[in-house]
PDB file of N, CA, C and O in Angstrom:
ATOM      1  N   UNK A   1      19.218 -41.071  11.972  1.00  0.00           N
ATOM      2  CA  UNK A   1      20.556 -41.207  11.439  1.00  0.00           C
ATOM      3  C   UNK A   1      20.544 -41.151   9.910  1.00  0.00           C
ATOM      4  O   UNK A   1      21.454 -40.692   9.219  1.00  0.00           O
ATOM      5  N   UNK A   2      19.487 -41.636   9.505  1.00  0.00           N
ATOM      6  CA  UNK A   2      19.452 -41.757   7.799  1.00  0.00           C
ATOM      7  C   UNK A   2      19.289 -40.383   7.200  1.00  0.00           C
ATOM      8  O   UNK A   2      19.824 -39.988   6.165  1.00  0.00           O
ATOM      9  N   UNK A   3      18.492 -39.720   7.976  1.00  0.00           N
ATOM     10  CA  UNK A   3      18.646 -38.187   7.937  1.00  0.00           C
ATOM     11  C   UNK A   3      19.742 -37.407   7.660  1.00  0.00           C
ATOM     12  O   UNK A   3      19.797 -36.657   6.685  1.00  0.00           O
ATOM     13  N   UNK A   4      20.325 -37.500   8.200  1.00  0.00           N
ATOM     14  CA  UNK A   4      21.724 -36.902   8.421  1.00  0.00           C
ATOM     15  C   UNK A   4      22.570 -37.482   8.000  1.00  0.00           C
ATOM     16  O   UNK A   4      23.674 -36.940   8.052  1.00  0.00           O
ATOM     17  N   UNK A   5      22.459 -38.912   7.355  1.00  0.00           N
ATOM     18  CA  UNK A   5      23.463 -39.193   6.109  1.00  0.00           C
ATOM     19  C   UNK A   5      22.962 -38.787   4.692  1.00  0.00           C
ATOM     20  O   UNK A   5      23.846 -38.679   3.842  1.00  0.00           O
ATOM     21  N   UNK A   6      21.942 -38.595   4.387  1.00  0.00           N
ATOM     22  CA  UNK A   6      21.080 -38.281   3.150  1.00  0.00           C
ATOM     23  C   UNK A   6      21.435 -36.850   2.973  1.00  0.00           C
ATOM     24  O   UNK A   6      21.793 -36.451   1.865  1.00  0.00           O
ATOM     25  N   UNK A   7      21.349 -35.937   4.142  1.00  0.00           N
ATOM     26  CA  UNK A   7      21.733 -34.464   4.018  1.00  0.00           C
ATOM     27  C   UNK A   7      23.343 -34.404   3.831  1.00  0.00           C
ATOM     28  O   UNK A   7      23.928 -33.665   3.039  1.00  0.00           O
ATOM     29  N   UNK A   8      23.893 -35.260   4.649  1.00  0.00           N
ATOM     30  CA  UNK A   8      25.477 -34.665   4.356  1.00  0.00           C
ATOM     31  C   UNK A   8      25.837 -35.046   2.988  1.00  0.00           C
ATOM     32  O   UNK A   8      26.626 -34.305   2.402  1.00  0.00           O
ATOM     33  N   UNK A   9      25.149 -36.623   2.070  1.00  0.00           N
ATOM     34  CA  UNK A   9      25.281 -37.181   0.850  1.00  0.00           C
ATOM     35  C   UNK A   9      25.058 -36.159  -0.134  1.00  0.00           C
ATOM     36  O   UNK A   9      25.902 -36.154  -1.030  1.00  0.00           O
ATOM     37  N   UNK A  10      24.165 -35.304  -0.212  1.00  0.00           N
ATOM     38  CA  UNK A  10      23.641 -34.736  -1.054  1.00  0.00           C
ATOM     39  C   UNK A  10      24.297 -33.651  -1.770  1.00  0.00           C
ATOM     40  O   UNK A  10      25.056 -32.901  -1.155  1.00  0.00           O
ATOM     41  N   UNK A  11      24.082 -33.506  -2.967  1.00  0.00           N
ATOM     42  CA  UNK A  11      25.385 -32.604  -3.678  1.00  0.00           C
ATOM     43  C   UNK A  11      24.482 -31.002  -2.981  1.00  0.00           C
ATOM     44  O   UNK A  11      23.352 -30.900  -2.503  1.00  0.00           O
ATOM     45  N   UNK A  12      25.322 -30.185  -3.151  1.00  0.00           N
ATOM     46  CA  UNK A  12      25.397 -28.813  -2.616  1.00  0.00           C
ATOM     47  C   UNK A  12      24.146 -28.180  -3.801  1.00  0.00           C
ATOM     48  O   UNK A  12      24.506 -27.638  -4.846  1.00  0.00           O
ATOM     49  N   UNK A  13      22.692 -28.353  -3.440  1.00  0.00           N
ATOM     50  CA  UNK A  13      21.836 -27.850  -4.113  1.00  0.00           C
ATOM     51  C   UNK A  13      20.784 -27.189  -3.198  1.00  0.00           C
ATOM     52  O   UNK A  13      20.340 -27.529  -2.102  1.00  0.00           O
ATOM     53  N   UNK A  14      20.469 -25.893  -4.185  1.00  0.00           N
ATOM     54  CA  UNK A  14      19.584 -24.807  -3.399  1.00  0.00           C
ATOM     55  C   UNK A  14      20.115 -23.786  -3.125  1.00  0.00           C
ATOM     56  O   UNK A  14      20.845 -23.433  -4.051  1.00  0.00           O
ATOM     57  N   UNK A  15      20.126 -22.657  -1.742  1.00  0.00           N
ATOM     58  CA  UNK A  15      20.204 -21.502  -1.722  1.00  0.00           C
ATOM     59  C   UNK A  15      21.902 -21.701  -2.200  1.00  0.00           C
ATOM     60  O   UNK A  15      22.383 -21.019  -3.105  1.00  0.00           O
ATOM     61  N   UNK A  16      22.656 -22.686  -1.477  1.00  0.00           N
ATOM     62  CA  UNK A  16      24.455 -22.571  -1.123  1.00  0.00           C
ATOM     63  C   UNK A  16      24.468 -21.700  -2.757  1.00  0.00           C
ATOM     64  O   UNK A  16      24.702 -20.504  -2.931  1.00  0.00           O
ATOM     65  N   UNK A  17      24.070 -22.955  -4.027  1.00  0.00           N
ATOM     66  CA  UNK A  17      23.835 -23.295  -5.687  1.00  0.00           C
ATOM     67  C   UNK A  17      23.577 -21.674  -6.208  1.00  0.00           C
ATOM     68  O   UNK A  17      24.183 -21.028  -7.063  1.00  0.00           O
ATOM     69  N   UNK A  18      22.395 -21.285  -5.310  1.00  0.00           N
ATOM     70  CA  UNK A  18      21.908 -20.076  -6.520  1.00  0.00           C
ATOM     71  C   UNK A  18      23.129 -18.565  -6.390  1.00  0.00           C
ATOM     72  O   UNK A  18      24.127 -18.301  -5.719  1.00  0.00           O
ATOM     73  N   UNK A  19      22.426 -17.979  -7.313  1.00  0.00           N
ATOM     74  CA  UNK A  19      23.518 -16.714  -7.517  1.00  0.00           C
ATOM     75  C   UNK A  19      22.699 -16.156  -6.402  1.00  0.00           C
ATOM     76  O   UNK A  19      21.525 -16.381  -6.108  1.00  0.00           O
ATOM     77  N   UNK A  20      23.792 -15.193  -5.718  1.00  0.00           N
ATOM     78  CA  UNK A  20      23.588 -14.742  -4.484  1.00  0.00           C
ATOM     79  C   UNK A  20      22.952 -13.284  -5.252  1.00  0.00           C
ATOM     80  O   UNK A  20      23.398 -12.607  -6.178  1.00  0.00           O
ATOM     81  N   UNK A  21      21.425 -13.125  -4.216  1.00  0.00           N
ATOM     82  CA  UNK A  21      20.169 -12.146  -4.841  1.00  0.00           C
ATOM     83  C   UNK A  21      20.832 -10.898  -4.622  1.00  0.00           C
ATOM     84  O   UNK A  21      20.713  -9.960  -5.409  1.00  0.00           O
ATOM     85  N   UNK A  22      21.567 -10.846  -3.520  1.00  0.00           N
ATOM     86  CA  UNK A  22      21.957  -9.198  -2.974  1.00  0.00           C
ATOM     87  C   UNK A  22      23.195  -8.865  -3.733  1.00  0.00           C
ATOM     88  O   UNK A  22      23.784  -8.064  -3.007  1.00  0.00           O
ATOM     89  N   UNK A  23      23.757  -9.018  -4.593  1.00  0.00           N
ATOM     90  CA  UNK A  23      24.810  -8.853  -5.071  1.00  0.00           C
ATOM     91  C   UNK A  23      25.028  -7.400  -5.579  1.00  0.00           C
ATOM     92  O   UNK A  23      24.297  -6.916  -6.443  1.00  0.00           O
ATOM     93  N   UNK A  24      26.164  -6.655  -4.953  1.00  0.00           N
ATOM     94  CA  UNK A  24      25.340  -5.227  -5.540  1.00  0.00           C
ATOM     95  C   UNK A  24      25.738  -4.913  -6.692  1.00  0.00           C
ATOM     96  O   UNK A  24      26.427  -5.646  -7.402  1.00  0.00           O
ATOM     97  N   UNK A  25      25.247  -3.526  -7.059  1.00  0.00           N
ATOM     98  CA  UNK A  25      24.746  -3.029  -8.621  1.00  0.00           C
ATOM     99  C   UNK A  25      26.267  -2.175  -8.588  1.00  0.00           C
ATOM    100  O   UNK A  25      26.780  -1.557  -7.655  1.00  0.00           O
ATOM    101  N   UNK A  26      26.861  -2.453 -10.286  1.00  0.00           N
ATOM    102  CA  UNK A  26      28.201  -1.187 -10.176  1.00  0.00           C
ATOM    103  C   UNK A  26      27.341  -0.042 -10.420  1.00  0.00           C
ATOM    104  O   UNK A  26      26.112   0.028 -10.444  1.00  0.00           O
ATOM    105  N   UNK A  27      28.130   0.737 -10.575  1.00  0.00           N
ATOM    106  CA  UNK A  27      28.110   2.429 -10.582  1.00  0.00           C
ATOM    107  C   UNK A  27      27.297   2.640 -11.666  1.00  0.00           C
ATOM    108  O   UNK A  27      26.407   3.491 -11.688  1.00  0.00           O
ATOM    109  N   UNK A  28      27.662   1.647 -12.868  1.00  0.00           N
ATOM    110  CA  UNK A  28      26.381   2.197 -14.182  1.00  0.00           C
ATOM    111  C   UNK A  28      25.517   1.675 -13.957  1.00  0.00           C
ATOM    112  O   UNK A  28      24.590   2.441 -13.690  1.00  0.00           O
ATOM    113  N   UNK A  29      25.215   0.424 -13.899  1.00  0.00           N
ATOM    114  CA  UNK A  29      24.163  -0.138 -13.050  1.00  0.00           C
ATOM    115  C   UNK A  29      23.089   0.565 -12.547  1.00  0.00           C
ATOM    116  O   UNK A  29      21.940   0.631 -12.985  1.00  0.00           O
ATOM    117  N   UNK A  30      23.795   1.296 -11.176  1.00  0.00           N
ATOM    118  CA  UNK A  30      23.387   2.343 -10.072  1.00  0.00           C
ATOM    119  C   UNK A  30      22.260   3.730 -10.819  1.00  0.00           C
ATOM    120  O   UNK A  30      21.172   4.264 -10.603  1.00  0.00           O
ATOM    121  N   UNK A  31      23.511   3.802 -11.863  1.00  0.00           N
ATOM    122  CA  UNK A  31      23.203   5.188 -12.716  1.00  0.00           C
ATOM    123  C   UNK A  31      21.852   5.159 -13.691  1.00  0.00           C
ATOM    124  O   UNK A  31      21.005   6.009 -13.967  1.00  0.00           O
ATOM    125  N   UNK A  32      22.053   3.818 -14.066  1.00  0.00           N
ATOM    126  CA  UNK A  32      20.826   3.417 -14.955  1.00  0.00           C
ATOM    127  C   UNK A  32      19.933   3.401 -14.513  1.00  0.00           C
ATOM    128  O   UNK A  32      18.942   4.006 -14.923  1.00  0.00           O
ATOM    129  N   UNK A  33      20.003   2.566 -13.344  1.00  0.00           N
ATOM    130  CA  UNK A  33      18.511   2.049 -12.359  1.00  0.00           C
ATOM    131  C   UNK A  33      17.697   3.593 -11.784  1.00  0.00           C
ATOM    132  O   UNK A  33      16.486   3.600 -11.563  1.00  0.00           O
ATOM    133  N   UNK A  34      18.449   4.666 -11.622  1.00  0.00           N
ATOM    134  CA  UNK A  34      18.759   5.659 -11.321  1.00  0.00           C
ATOM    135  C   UNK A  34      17.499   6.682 -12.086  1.00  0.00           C
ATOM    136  O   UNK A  34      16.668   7.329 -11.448  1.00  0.00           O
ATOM    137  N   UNK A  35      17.573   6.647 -13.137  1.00  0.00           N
ATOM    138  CA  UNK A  35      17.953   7.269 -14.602  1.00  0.00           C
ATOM    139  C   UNK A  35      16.247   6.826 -14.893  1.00  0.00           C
ATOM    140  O   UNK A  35      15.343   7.661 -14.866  1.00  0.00           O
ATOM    141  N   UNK A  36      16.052   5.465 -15.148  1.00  0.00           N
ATOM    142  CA  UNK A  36      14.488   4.699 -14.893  1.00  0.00           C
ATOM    143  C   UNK A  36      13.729   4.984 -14.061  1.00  0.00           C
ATOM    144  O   UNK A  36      12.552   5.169 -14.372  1.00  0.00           O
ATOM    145  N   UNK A  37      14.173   5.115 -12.694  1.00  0.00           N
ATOM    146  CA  UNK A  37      12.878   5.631 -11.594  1.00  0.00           C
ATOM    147  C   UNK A  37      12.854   6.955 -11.846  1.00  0.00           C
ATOM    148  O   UNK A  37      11.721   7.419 -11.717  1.00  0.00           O
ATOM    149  N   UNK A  38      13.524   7.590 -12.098  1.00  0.00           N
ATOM    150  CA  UNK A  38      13.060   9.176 -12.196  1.00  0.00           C
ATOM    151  C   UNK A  38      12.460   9.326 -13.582  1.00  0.00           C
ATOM    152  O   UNK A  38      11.481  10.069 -13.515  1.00  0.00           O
ATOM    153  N   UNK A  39      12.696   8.880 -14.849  1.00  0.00           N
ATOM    154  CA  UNK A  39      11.758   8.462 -15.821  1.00  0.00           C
ATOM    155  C   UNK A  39      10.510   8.080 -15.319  1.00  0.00           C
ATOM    156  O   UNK A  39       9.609   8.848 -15.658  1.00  0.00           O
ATOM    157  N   UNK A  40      10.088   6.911 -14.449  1.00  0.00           N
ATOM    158  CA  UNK A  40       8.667   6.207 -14.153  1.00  0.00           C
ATOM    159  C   UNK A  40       8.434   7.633 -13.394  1.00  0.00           C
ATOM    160  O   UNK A  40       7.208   7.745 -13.375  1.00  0.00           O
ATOM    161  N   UNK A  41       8.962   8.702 -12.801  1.00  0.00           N
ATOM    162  CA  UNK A  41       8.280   9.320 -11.453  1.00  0.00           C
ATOM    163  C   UNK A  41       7.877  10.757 -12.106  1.00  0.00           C
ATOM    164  O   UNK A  41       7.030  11.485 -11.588  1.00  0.00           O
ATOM    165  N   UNK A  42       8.528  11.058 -13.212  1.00  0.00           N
ATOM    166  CA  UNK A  42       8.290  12.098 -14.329  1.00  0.00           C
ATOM    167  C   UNK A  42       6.985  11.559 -15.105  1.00  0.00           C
ATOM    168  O   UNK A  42       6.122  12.396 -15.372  1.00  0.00           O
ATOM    169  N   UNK A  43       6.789  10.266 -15.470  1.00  0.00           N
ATOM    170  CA  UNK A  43       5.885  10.252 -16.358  1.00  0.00           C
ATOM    171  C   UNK A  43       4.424   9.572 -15.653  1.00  0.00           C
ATOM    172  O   UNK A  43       3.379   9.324 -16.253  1.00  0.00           O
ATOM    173  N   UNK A  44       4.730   9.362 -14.171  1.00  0.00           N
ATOM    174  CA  UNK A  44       3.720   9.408 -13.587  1.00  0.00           C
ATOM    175  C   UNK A  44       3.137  10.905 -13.032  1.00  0.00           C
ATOM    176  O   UNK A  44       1.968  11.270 -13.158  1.00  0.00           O
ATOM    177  N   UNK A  45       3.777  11.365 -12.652  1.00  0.00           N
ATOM    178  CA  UNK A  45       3.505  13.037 -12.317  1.00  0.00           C
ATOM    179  C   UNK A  45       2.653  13.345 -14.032  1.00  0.00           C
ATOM    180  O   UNK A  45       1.479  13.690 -14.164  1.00  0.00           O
ATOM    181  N   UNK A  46       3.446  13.148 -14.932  1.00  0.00           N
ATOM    182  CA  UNK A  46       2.802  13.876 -15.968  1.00  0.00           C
ATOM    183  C   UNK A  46       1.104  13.329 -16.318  1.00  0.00           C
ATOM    184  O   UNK A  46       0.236  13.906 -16.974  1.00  0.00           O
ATOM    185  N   UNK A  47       1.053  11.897 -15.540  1.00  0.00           N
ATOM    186  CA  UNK A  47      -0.258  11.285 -16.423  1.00  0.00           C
ATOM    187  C   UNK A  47      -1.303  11.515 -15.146  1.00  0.00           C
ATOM    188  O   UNK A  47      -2.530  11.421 -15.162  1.00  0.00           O
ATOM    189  N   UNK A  48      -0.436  11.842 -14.051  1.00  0.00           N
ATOM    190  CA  UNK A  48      -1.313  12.861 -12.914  1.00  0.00           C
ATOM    191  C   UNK A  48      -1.935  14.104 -13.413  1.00  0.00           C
ATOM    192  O   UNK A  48      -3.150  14.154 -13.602  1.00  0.00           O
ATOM    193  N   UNK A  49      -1.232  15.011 -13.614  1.00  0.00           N
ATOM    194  CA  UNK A  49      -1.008  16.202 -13.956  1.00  0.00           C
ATOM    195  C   UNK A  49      -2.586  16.182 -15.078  1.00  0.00           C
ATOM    196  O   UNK A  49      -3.532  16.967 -15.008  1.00  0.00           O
ATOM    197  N   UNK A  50      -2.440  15.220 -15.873  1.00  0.00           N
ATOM    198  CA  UNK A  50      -3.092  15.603 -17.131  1.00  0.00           C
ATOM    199  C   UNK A  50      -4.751  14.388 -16.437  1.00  0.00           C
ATOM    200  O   UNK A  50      -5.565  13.963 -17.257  1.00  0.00           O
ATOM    201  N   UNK A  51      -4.815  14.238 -15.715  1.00  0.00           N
ATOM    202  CA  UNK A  51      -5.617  13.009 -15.105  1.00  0.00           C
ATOM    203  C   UNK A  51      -6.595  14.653 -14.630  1.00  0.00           C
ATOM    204  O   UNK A  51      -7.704  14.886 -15.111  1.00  0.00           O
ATOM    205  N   UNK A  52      -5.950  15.525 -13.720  1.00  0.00           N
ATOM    206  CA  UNK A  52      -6.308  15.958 -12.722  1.00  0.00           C
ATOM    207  C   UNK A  52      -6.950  17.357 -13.923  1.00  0.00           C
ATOM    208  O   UNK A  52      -8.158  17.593 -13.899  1.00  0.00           O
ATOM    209  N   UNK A  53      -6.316  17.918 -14.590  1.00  0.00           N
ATOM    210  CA  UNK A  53      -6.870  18.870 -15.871  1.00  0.00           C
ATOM    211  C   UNK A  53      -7.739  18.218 -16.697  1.00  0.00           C
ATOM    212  O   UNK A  53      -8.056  19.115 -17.477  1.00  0.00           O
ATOM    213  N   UNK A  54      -8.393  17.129 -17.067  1.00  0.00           N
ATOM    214  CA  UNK A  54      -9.466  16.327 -17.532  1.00  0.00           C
ATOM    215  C   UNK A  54     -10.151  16.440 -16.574  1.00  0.00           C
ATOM    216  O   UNK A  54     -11.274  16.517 -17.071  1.00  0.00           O
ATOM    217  N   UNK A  55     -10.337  16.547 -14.849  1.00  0.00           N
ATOM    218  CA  UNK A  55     -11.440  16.334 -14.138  1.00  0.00           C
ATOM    219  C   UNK A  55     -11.770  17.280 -14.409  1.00  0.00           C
ATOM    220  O   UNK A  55     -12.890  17.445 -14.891  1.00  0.00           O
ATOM    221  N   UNK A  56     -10.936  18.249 -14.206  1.00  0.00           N
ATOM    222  CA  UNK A  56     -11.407  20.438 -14.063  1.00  0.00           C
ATOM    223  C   UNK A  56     -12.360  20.803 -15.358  1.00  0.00           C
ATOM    224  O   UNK A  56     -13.483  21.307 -15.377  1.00  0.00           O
ATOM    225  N   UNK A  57     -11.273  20.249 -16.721  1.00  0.00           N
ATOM    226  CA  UNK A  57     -12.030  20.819 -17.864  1.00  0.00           C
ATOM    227  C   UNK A  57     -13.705  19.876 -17.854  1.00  0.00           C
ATOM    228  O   UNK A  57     -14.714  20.510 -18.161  1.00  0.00           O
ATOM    229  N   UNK A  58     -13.768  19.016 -17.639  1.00  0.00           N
ATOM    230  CA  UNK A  58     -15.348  18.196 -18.065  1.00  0.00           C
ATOM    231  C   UNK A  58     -16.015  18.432 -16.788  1.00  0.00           C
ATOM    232  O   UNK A  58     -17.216  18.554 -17.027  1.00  0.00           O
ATOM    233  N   UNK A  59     -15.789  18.548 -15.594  1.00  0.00           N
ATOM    234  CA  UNK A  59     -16.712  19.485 -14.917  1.00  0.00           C
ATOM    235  C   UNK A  59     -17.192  17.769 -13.682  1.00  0.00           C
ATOM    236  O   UNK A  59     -16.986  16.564 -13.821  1.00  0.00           O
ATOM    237  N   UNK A  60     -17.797  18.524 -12.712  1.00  0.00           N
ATOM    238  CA  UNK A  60     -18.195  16.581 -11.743  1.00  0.00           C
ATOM    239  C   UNK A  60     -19.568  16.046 -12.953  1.00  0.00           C
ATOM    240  O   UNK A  60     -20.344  16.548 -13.766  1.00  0.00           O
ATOM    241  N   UNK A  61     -19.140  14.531 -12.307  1.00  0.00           N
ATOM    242  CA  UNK A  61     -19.944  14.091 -13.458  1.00  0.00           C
ATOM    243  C   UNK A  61     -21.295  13.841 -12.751  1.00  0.00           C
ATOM    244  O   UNK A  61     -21.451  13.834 -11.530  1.00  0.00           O
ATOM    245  N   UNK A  62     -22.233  13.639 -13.668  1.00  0.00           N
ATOM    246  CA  UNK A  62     -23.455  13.425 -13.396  1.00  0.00           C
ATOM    247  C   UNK A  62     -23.418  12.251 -12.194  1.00  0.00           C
ATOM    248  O   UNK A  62     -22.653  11.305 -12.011  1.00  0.00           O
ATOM    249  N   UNK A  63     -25.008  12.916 -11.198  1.00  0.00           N
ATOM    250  CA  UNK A  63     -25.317  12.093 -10.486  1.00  0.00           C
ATOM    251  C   UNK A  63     -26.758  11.520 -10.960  1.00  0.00           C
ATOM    252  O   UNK A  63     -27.773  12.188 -11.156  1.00  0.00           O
ATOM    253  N   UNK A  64     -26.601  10.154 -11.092  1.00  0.00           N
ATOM    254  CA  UNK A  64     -27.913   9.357 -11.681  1.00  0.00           C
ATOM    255  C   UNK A  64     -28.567   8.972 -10.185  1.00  0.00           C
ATOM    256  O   UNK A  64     -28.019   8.562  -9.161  1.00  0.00           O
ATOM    257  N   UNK A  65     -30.444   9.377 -10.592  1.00  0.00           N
ATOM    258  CA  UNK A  65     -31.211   9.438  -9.142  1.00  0.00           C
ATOM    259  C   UNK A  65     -30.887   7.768  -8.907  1.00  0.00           C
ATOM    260  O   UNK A  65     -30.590   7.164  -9.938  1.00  0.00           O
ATOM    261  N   UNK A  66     -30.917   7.058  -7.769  1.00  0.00           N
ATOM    262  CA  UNK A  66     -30.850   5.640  -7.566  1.00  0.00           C
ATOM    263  C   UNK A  66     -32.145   5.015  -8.056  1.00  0.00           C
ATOM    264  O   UNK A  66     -33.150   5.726  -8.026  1.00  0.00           O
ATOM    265  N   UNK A  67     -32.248   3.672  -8.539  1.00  0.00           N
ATOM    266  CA  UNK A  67     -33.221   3.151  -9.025  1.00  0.00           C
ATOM    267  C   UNK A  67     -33.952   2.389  -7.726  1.00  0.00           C
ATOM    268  O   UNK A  67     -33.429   1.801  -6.779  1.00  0.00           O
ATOM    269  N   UNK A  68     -35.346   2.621  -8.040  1.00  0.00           N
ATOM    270  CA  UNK A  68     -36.311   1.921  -7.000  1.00  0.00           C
ATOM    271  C   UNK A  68     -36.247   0.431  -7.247  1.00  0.00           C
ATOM    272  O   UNK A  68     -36.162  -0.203  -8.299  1.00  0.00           O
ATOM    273  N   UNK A  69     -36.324  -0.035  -5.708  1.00  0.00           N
ATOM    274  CA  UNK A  69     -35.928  -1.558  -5.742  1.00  0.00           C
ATOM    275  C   UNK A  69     -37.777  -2.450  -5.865  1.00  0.00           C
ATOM    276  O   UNK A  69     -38.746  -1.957  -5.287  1.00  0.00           O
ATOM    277  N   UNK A  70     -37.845  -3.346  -6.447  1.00  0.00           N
ATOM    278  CA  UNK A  70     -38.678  -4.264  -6.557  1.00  0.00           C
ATOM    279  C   UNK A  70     -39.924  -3.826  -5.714  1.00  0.00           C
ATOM    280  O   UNK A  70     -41.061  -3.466  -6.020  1.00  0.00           O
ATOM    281  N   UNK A  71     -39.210  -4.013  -4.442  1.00  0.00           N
ATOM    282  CA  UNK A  71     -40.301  -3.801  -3.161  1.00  0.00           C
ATOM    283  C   UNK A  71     -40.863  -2.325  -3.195  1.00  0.00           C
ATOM    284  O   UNK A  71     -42.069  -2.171  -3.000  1.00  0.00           O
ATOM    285  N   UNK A  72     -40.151  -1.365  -3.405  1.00  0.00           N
ATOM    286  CA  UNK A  72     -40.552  -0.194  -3.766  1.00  0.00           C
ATOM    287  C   UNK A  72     -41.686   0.252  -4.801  1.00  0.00           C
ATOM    288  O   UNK A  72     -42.614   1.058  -4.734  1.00  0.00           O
ATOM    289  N   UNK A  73     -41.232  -0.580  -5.745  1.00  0.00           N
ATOM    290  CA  UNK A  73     -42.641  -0.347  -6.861  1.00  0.00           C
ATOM    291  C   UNK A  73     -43.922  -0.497  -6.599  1.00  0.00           C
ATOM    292  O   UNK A  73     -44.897   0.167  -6.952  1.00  0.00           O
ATOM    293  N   UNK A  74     -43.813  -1.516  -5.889  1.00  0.00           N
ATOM    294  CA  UNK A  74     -45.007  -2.227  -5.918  1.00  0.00           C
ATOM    295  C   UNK A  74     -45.996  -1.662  -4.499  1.00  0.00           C
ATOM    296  O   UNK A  74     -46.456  -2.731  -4.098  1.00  0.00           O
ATOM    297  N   UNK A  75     -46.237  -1.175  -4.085  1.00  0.00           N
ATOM    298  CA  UNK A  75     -47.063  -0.620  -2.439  1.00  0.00           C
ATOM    299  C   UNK A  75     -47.414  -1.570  -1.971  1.00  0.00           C
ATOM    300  O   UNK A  75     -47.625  -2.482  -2.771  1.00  0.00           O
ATOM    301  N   UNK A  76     -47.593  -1.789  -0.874  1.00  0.00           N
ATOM    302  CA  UNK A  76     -48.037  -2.946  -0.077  1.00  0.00           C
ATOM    303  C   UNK A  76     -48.584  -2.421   0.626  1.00  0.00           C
ATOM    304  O   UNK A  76     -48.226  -1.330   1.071  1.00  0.00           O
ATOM    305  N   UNK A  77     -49.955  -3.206   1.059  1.00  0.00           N
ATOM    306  CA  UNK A  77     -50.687  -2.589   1.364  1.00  0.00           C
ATOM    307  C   UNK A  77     -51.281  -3.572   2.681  1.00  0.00           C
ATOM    308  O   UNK A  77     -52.226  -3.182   3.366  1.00  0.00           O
TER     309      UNK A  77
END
């Protein structure tokens, strides 16, 4: 019972309180948000683009032989 007087007592705090998350975006808003992802998706393509012409021009990179482990050095005999 104390439960349920403590909850009904209690001032209106938490989700009722916060600004509601889904609230939608106006039209400029829309346009802006818009406007930014195709900015981020242009200038990721471009740092692709130039990622992928750095592999071509410098060529595959060296393969280093693997190093012999401890046990290897040494022969056992």
């Amino acid at each position: 019972m104390s439960f349920l007087r403590r909850r009904v007592d209690a001032p209106a705090a938490g989700p009722a309180a916060a600004p509601d998350p889904a609230r939608r975006l106006s039209r400029s808003e829309r346009k802006a948000q818009k406007s930014e992802q195709a900015a981020a998706a242009e200038l990721a393509a471009r740092i692709s683009r130039a990622q992928r012409r750095l592999a071509q021009a410098t060529g595959p990179l060296p393969v280093a032989a693997p190093r012999r482990s401890s046990e290897d050095a040494v022969p056992s005999e």
